[in-house]
VOBA-1610 file (N, C-alpha, C; in pm, whole numbers, padded with zeros to 5 digits, always signed):
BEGIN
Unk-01286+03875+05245Unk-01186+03853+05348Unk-01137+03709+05339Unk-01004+03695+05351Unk-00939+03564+05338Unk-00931+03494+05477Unk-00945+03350+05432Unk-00977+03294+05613Unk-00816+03209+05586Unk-00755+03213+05696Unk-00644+03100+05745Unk-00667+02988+05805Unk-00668+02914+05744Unk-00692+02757+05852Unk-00530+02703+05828Unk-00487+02715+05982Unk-00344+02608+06038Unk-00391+02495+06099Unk-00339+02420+06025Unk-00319+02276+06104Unk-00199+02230+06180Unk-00217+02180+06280Unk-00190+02112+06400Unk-00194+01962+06407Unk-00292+01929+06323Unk-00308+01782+06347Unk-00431+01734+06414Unk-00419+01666+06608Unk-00515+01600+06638Unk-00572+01489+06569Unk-00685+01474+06661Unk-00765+01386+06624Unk-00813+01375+06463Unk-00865+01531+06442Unk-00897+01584+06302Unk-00824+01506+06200Unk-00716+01499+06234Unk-00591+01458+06127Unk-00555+01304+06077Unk-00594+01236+06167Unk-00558+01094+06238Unk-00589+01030+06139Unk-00528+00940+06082Unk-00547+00801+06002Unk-00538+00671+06061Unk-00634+00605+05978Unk-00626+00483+06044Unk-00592+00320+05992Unk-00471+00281+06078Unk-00367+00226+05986Unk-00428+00029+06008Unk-00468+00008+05921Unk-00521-00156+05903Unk-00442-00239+05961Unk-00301-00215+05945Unk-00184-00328+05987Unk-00160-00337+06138Unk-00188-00232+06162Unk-00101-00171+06299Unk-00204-00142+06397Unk-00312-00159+06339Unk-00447-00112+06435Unk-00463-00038+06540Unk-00431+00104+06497Unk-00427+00246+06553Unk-00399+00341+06447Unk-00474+00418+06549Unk-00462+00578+06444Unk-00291+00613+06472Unk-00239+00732+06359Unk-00147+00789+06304Unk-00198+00908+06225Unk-00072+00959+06169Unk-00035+01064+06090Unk+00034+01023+05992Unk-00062+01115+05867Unk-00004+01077+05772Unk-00008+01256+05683Unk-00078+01278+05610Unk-00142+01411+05512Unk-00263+01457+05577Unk-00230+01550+05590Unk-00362+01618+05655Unk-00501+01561+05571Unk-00570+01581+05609Unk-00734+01544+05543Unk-00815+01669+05511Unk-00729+01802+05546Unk-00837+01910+05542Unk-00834+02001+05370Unk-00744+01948+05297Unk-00750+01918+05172Unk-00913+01942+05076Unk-00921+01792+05162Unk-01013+01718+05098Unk-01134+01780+05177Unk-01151+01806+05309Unk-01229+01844+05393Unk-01281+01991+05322Unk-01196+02079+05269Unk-01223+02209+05249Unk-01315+02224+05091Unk-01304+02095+05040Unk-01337+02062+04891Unk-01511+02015+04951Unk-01526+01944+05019Unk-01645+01883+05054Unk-01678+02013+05115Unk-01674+02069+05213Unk-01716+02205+05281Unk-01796+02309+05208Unk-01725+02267+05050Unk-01768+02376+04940Unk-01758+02498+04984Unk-01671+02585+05091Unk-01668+02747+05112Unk-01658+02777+04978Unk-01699+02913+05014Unk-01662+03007+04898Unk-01596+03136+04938Unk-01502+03135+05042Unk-01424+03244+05071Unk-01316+03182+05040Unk-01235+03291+04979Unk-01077+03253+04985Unk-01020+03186+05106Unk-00937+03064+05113Unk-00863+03009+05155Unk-00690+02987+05219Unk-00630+03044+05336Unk-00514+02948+05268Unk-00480+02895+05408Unk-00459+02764+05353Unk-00465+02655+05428Unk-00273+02637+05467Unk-00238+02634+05567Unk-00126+02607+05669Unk-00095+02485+05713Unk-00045+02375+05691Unk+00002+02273+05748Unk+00142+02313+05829Unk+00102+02351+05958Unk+00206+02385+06026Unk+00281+02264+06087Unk+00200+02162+06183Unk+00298+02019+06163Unk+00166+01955+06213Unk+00159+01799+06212Unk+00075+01722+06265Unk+00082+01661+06375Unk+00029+01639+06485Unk+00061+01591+06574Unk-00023+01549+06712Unk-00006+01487+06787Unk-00117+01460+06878Unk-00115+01600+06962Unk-00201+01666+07014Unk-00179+01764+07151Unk-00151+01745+07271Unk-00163+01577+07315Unk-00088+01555+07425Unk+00063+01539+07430Unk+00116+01595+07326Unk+00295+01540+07303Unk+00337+01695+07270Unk+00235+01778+07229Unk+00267+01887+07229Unk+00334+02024+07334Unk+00470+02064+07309Unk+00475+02112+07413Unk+00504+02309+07458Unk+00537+02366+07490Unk+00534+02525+07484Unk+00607+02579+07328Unk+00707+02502+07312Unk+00785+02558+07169Unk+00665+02498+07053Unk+00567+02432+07037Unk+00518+02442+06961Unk+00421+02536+06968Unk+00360+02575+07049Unk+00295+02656+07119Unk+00275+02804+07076Unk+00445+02816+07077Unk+00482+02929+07026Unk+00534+02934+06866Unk+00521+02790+06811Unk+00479+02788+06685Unk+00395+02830+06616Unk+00251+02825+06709Unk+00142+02840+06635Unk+00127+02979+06694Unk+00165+03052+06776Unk+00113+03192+06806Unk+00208+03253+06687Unk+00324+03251+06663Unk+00436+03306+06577Unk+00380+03329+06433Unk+00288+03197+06372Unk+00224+03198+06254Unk+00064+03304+06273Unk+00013+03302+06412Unk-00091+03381+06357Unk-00051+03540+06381Unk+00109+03560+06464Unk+00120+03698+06449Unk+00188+03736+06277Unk+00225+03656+06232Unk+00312+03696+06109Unk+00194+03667+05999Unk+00073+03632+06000Unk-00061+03573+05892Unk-00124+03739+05866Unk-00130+03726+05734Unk-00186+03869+05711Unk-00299+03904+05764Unk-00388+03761+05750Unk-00538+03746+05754Unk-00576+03766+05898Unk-00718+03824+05863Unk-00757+03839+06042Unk-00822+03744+06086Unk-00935+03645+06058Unk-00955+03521+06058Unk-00876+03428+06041Unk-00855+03378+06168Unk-00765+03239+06145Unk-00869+03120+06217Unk-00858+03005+06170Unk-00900+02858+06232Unk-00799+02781+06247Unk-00788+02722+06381Unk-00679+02668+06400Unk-00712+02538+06439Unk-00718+02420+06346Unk-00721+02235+06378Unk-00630+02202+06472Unk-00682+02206+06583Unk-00634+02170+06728Unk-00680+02017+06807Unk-00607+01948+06865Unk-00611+01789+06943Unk-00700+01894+07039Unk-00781+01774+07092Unk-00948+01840+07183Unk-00849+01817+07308Unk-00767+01756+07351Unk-00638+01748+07495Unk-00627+01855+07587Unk-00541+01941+07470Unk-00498+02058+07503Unk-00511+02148+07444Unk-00608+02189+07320Unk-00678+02258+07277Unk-00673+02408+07395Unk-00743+02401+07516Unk-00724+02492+07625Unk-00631+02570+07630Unk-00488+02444+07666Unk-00358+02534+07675Unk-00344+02577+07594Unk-00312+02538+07448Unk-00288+02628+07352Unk-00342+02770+07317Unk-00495+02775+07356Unk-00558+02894+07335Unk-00510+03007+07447Unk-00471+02927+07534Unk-00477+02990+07652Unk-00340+03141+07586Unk-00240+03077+07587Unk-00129+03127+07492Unk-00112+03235+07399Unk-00245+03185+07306Unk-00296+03280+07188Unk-00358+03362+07261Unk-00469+03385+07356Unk-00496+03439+07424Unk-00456+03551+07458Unk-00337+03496+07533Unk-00269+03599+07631Unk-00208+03726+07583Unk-00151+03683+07412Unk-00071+03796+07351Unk-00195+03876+07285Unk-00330+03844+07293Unk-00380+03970+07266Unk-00395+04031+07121Unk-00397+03906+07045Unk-00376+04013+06880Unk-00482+04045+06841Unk-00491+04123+06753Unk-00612+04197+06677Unk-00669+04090+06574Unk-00673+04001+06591Unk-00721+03899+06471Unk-00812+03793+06587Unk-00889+03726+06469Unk-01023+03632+06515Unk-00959+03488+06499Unk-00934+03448+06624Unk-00862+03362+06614Unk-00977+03239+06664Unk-00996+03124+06585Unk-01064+03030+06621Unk-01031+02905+06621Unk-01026+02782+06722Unk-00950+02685+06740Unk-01083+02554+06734Unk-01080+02453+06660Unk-01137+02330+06674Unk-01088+02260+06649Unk-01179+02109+06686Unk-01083+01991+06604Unk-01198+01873+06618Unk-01207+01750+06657Unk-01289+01658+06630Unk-01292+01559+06741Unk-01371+01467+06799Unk-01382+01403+06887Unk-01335+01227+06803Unk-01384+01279+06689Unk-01335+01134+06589Unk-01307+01163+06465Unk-01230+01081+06378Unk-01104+01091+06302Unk-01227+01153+06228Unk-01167+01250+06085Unk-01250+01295+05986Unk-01255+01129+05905Unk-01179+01034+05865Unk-01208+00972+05797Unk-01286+00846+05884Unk-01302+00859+05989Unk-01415+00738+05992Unk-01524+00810+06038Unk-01654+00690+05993Unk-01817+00751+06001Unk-01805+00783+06124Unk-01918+00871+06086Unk-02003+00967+06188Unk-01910+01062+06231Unk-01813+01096+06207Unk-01708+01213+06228Unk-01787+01333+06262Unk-01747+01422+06350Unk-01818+01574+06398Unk-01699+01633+06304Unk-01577+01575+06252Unk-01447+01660+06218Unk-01538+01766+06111Unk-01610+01750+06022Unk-01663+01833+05889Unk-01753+01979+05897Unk-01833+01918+06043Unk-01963+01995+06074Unk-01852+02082+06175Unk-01761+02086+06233Unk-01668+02120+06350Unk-01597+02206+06274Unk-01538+02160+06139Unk-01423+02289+06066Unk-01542+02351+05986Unk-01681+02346+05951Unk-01769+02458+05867Unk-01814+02523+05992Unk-01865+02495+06100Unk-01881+02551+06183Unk-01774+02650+06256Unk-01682+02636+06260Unk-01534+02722+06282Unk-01513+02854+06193Unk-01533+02807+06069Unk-01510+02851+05925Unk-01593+02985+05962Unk-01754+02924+05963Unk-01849+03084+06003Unk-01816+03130+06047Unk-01814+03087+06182Unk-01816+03200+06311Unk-01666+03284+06328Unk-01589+03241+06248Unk-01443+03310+06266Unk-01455+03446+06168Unk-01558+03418+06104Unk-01608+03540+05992Unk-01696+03685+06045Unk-01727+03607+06186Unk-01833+03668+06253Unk-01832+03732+06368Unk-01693+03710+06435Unk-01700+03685+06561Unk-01570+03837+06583Unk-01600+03901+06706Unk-01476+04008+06695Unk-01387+03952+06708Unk-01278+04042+06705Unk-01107+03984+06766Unk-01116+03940+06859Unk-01042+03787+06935Unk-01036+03743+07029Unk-00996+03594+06963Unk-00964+03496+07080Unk-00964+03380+07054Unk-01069+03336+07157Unk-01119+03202+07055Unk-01217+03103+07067Unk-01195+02998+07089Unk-01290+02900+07118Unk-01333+02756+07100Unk-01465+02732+07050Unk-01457+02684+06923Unk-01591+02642+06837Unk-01606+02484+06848Unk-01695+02431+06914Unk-01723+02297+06938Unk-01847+02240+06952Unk-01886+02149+06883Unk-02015+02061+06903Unk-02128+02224+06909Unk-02086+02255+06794Unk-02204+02392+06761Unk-02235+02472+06856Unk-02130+02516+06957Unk-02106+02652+07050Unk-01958+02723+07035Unk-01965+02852+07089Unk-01831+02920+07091Unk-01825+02966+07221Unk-01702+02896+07245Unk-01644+02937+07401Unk-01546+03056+07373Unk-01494+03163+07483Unk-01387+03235+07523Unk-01297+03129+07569Unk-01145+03153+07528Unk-01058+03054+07513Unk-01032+03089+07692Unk-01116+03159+07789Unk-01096+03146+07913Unk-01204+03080+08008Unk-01302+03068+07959Unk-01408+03013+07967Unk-01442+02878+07916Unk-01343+02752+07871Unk-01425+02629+07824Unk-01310+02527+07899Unk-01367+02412+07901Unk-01296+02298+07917Unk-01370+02194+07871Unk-01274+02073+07832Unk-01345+01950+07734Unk-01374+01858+07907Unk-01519+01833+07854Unk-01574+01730+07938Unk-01566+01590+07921Unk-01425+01499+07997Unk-01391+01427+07892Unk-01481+01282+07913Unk-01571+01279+08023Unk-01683+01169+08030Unk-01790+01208+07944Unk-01809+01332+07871Unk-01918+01335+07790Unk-01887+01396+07636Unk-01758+01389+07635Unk-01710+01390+07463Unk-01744+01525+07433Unk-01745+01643+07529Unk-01815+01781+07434Unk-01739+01872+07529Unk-01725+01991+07479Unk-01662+02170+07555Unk-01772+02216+07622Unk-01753+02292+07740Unk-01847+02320+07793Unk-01765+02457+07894Unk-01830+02504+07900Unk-01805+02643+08009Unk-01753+02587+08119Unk-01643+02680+08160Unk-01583+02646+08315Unk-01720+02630+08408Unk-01693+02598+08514Unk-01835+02573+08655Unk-01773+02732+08712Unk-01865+02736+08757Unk-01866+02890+08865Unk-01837+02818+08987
//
């Protein structure tokens, strides 16, 4: 079975510019990320656009639902900003498709140390192999229902709505 990973951008994506001293966008990193990962399932990788998720707004939204209804594949991973990660799923969600739709992204850039970005897209990678139809949130080595999580943003991690 062939897995889809679309990119979005985020944090995942972010470069970090010496001159200007802040992160940016430049080439995705998941390239290189999918080479280190060493999978061995077929691949195909989507650079749909890059971008922060807080600037993101419904028409992209419906960018990324448009690509996983028209994706042959039933596994998709989708490199999502940890922001609005939520809304977006929320979206995918709602239309209900027959495919395993799984959304992560990184708390820090893939290219600087100690990055979760690597362990965050192999961890995605599995469980999108594993998991029935539905959309997800794969984070800090759990899987949320894309109705069930929110980012805890004083403690850097996803966690289940409170009852």
């Amino acid at each position: 079975m062939t897995l889809r990973i679309i990119a979005t951008g985020g944090t995942f994506d972010k470069h970090y510019d010496e001159l200007a001293g802040r992160l940016g966008f430049g080439s995705s990193h998941l390239p290189e990320a999918l080479l280190r990962a060493r999978l061995t399932v077929p691949v195909v990788l989507e650079a749909e656009f890059l971008m922060d998720s807080l600037d993101m707004e419904d028409a992209d939204r419906e960018r990324i639902l448009l690509s996983c209804q028209q994706s042959p594949e039933k596994a998709i991973v989708i490199i999502h900003g940890t922001d609005t990660m939520r809304e977006t799923a929320e979206v995918l969600g709602a239309a209900r498709l027959e495919k395993t739709i799984v959304f992560t992204g990184a708390m820090i850039p893939y290219e600087i140390a100690n990055s979760d970005a690597l362990f965050n897209l192999g961890f995605a990678c599995g469980v999108a192999k594993l998991l029935t139809p539905g959309v997800y949130v794969a984070m800090n080595g759990q899987v949320f229902t894309w109705d069930n999580v929110q980012k805890n943003r004083s403690a850097g991690v996803f966690v289940t709505n409170p009852v």
